[in-house]
C-alpha positions in Angstrom: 4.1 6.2 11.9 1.1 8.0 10.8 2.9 11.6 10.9 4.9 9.9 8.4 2.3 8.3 6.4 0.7 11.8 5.9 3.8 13.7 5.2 4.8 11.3 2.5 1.1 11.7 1.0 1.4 14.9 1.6 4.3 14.9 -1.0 1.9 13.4 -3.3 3.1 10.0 -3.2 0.0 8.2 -2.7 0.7 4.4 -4.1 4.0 3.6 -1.2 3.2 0.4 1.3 3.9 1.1 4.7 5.2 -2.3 6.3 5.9 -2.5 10.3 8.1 -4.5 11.7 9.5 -5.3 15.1 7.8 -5.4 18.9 4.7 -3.5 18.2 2.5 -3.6 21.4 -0.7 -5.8 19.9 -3.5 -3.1 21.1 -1.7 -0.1 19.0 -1.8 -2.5 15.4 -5.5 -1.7 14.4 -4.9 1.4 14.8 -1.8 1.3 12.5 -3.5 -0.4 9.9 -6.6 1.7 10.0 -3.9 4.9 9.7 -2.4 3.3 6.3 0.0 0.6 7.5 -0.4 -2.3 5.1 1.0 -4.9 7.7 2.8 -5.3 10.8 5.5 -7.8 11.3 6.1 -8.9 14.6 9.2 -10.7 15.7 10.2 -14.3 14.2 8.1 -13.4 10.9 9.9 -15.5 8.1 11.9 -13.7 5.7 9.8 -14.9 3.0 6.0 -14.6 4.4 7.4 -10.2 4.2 8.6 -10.6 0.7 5.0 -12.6 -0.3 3.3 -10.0 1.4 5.3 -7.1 -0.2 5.3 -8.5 -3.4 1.6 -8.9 -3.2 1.3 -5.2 -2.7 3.4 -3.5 -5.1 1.8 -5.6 -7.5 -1.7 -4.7 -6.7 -0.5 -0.9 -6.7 0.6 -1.4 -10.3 -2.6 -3.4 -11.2 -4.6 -0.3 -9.7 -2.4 2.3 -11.5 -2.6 0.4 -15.2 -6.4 0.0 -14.5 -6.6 4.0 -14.0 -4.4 4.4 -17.0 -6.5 2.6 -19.3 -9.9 3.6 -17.8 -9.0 7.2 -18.3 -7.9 6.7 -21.9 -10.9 4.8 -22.5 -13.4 7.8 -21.3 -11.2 10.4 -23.3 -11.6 8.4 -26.8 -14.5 8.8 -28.6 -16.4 5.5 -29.7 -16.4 4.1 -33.2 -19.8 2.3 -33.3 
């Protein structure tokens, strides 16, 4: 997984959540998640506690992107006062 987390940021595509799922020997997920994996899912995870946690994510990496957007607007306009 984290040859594939770097080739995809290699591509430039830094705002994609990696989620895990499956039978992920318990020693190897710090590891994971200090690589770039947002979670790990082990089995008998409820359908729903993935979806929270995805939908959680995507909308913080929108949050972060609109707060970029307006920062950098905000330092390219000149002031009024």
């Amino acid at each position: 997984m984290p040859k594939v987390i770097e080739k995809v940021k290699d591509c430039g595509m830094n705002d994609v959540v990696f989620l895990l799922g499956g039978i992920i020997p318990q020693q190897d997920i710090p590891g994971l998640l200090e690589k770039g994996v947002a979670a790990v899912f082990g089995p008998g995870t409820q359908l729903q506690e993935i979806m929270d946690f995805a939908f959680e994510q995507v909308a913080m990496k929108k949050a972060e992107k609109l707060v970029e957007q307006i920062s950098s607007g905000f330092g390219a306009k000149k002031s009024n006062i």
